[in-house]
C-alpha positions, 0 to 999 in steps of 0.5 A: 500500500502506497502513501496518499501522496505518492498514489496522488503522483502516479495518478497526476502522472498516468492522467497527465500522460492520457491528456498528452495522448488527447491532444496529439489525437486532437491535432489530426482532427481537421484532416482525419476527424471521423477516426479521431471522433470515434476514438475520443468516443471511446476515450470517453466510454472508457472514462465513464465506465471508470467512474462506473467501476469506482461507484461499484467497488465503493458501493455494490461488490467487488464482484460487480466491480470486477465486471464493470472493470473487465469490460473498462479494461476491454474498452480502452484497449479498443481506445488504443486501437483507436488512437493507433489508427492516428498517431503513431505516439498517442497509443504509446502515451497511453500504455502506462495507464493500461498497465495501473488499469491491468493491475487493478484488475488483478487486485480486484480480482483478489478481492472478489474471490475472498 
């Protein structure tokens, strides 16, 4: 378990690193607008299932919670794929995020089994 303070850094980080991500998208949008549109609308999606799961974990079970982050995981895995498709460095950027995002997943997998 991390102090608060280091946990805030890393999160201020990966969020930080995504907004690079964002904007690098954002950049191509005059010229490629309908593939960077669908791939904010998935950045999106995947952010809104992150609330989703935090309610979830905070609030039902962590069984629930668990389903709501697999498929939060799946998604943004198709948000990368997404972005690929545009930038050859905003799916990169995004990589980071991808890993807390796995390794979240295997805590909440833990503690939906006991």
């Amino acid at each position: 378990v991390f102090p608060v303070s280091v946990d805030m850094l890393v999160w201020a980080g990966l969020y930080s690193l995504v907004g690079l991500a964002v904007w690098r998208l954002w950049r191509h949008y005059d010229t490629q607008w309908k593939t960077v549109r669908t791939a904010l609308f998935l950045a999106t999606v995947q952010y809104g299932l992150l609330i989703g799961w935090a309610v979830t974990a905070t609030t039902v079970s962590p069984t629930y919670a668990l389903g709501v982050l697999a498929i939060t995981w799946w998604v943004s895995i198709a948000t990368v794929a997404a972005f690929t498709r545009t930038d050859r460095w905003a799916p990169l950027l995004l990589l980071p995020y991808i890993i807390d995002l796995s390794i979240t997943l295997y805590i909440n997998y833990q503690a939906a089994l006991f």
